[in-house]
N, C-alpha and C positions, 0 to 999 in steps of 0.2 A: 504494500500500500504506500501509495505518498501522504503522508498528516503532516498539518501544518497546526504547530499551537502559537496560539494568538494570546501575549501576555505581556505585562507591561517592563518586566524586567526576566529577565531568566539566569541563571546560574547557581552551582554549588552552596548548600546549605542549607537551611532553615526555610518556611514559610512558601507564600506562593512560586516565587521564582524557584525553589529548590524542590519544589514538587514537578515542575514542568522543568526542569531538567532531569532530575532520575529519569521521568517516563521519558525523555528525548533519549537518553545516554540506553534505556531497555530499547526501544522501539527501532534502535538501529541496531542492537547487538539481535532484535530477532530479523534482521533483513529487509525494514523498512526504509525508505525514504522520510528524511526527517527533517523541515524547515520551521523557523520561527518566525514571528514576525510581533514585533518588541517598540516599545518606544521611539528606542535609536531608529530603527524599521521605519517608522513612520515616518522621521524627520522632525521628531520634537529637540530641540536644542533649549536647553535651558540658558535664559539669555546674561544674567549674572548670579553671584552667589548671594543669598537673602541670608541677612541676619539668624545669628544662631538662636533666636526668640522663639518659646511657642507659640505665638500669636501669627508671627511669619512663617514658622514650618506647617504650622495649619492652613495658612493662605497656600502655600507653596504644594502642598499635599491636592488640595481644593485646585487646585489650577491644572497639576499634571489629573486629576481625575477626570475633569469635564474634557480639557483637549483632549485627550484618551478615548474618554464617550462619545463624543463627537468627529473631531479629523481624524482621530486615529481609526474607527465606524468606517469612515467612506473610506480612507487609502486601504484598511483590512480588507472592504469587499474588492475592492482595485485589485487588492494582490492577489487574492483568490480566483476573480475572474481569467485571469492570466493562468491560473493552475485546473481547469475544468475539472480534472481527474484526480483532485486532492480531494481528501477530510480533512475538517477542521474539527478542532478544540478551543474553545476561549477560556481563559480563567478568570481574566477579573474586568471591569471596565466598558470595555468594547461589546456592542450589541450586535455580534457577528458572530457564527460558526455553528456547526452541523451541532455540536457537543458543546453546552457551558458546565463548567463545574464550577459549585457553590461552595467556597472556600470558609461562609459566615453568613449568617443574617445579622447586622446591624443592631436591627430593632429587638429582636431576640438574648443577643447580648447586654445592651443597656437594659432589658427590661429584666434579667434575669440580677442585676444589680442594686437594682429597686430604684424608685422615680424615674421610670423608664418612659415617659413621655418630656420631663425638666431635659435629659441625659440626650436625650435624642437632637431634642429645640435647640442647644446650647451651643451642638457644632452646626453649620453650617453643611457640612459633607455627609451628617449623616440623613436628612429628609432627602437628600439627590441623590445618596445609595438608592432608597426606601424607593421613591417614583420612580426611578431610572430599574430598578430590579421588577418593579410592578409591572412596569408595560414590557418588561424583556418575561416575565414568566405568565403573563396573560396573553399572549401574541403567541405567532409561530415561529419568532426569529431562531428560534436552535431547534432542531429534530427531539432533542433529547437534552435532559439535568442530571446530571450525577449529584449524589448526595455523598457526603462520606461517612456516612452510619444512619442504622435504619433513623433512630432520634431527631439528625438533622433532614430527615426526609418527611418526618411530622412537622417539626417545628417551621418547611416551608410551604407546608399544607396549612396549618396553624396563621402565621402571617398572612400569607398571598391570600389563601383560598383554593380555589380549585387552579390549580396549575397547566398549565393547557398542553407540553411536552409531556411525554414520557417520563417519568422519574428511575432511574437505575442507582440503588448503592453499590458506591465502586471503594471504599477504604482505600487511605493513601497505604503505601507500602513503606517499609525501611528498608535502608541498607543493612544486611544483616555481617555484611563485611569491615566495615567500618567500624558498626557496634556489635558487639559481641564482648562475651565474661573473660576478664585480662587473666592471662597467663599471669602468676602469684610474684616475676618481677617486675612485671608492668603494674601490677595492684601496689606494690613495694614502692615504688619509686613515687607514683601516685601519691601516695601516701605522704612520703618524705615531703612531696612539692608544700604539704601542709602542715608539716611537723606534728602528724598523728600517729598517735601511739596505738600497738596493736589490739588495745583494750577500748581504744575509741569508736564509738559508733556512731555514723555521721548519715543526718538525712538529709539529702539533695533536694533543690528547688529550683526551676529552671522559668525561668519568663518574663517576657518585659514587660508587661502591663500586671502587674504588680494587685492592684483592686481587683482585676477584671479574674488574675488566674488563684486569687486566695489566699494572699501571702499572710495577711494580719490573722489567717484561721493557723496555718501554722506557728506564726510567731506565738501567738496565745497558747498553742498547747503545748510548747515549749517548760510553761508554769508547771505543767503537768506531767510531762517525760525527765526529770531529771538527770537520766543519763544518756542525755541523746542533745552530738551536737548539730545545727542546720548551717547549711552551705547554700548562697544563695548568688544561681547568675542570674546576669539581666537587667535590666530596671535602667534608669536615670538619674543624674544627679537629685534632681529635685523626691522623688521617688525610694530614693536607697535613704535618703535626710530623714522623710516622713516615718521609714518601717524601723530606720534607727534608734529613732524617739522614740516610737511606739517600743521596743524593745527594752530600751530604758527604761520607762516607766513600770515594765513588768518583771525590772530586775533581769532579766535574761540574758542581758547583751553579750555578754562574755561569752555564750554560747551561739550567736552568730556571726556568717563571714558572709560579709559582701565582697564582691571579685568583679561587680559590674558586667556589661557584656562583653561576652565572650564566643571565640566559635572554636575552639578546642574540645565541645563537648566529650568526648569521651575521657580526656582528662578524669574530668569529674566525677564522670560516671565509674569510674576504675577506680576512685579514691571512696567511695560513697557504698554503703550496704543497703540504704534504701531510699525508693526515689515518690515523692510525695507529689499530689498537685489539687489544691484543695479548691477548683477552678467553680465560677461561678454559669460560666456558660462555654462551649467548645462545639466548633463544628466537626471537631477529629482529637486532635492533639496526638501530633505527631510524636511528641516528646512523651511519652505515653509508652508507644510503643519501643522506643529507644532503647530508654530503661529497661524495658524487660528483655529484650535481645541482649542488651548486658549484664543481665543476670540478675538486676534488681525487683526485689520484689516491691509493687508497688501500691501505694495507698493514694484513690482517688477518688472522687465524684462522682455522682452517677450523670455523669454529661456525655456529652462528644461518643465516643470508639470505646470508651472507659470500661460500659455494662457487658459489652459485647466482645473483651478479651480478658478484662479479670476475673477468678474466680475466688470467693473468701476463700481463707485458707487454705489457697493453693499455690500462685504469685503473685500476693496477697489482698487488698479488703479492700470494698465500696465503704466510702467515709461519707458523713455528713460534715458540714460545715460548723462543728462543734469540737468545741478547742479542748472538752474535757476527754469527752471519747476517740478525738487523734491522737491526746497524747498517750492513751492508754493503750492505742495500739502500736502506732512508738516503742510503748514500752516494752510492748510484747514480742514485736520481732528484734529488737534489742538485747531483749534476752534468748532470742530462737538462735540454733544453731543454722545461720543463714546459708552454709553451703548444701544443705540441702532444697534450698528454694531455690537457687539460679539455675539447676537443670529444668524446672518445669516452669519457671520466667521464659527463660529463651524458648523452651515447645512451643510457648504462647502465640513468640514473637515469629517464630518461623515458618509459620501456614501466610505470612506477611511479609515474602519480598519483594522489590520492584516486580521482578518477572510476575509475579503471580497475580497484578498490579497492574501491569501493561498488556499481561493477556485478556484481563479482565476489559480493557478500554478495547482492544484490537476487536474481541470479538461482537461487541457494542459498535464500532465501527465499523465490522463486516455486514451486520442486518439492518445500517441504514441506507441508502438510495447516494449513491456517490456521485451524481450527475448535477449538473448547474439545477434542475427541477428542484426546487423545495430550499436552496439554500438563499438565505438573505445576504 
């Protein structure tokens, strides 16, 4: 097949752009033809550098999203027209392609934070996700929505309404290569990078929106695990300030590390015995499945991919957002001998690779109509 995925940035790592690369880097290791077509693509040049202010990076976010939506819209069908014989994939933005995949609902998020209509008003970029996703899943602009867990396949039933494409859950994948349980001197050195003793037990926290993925529910049960310390990437200056206080004020702080972001992730994941995420809303959460490919047994929410690959007591617990009963469970695999949980973390993770990932889109992209007929 020729696919073409239409996405605003693409490459190695984390988040939308690093999900539309794995599927690029699968889709030609199974023999496909594989183009993008990306901001740069379209000929967005950004004309100077704006102020390192949130008020400008919000402008500046709001700006590449509309051009995106709009010029990026007509030169993506331009570039397709040129390709008859192509499928397309959109991820984010652009109201074009055979396949969109919904990486988030918006309104779902803020409302799962509470004052979810103050939360929504407040940015400007989020009522033009909201309209702008309304007329792209009330229309016929995509053949088809990938969801990435059944949850977020409710929750865009729940918002929209009746959704007028096909709905397919397709789960992101991981590299199971990448992450994977460290050989014990790669866990060793790991270790050392943090000057942790072999009796320390440390739980990992990974994300940058800070509110949004549940940090203050970890920090809090921190009161309540006494021998367990947290490790936290991600976040912002203003951000890591806020959860520091807060840390302070519950006496705990000595038992956390902010490290800021980072893209070393398995670092941490090799220095870490268990990986938490006490997240209030998630369309997947990639970092989820990470962790269990690395052997982490993990304590999460019943959100995103969460329900649908942990099992209690096995690699390990669906948590609430209550700081007495995390830290209890903290405590518990704290005191578990945890090399018996990383064989049946990784089983988890490994019905979850790219490949299993990319075949799952290839053969969603074989039963639609590949012809100029039906595509916008």
């Amino acid at each position: 097949m020729h696919i073409v995925q239409i996405v605003p940035f693409l490459g190695p790592g984390s988040g939308v752009a690093g999900v539309a690369y794995n599927l690029q880097e699968q889709f030609r290791a199974d023999g496909h033809t594989v183009e993008a077509f990306t901001m740069a693509t379209a000929g967005y040049r950004r004309k100077r550098p704006w102020p390192k202010t949130p008020l400008f990076r919000a402008f500046a976010l709001m700006r590449r999203m509309v051009w995106f939506t709009t010029v990026g819209t007509y030169r993506a069908q331009r570039f397709l027209a040129a390709r008859p014989g192509a499928v397309s994939i959109c991820h984010n933005n652009a109201m074009v392609g055979d396949v969109y995949v919904n990486h988030g609902v918006v309104v779902a998020a803020m409302r799962a934070r509470g004052r979810g209509l103050w939360r929504v008003l407040r940015n400007p970029t989020h009522p033009f996700t909201f309209f702008r996703d309304l007329i792209r899943y009330r229309s016929r602009i995509h053949r088809a929505v990938v969801a990435l867990s059944e949850s977020e396949a409710d929750t865009l039933r729940q918002v929209y309404g009746k959704v007028t494409p096909r709905i397919e859950v397709i789960p992101n994948g991981v590299d199971l290569q990448r992450f994977r349980p460290p050989t014990p001197d790669e866990r060793a050195a790991a270790r050392a990078t943090f000057h942790l003793d072999a009796e320390d037990r440390v739980v990992l926290f990974v994300g940058h929106e800070f509110r949004r993925k549940g940090l203050e529910h970890a920090i809090a049960a921190l009161a309540h695990a006494p021998t367990v310390l947290l490790l936290v990437v991600g976040g912002s200056a203003g951000i890591i300030d806020e959860a520091t206080t807060q840390a302070e004020q519950l006496g705990v702080r000595e038992r956390v590390l902010f490290v800021g972001p980072r893209f070393d992730l398995p670092l941490f994941l090799h220095a870490a015995d268990i990986f938490i995420l006490p997240s209030s809303y998630e369309a997947n959460a990639l970092v989820v499945l990470e962790a269990l490919a690395a052997g982490l047994p993990v304590l999460a929410t019943r959100v995103g991919y969460a329900p649908e690959v942990i099992e209690d007591g096995v690699n390990g617990y669906l948590i609430d957002q209550d700081a007495a009963r995390i830290g209890d469970r903290m405590e518990e695999l704290a005191a578990a001998h945890l090399e018996a949980w990383a064989p049946r973390a990784r089983a988890a993770a490994e019905q979850h690779g790219w490949a299993a990932t990319a075949r799952a889109y290839e053969a969603l992209l074989r039963e639609l109509d590949t012809g100029a007929e039906g595509r916008s």
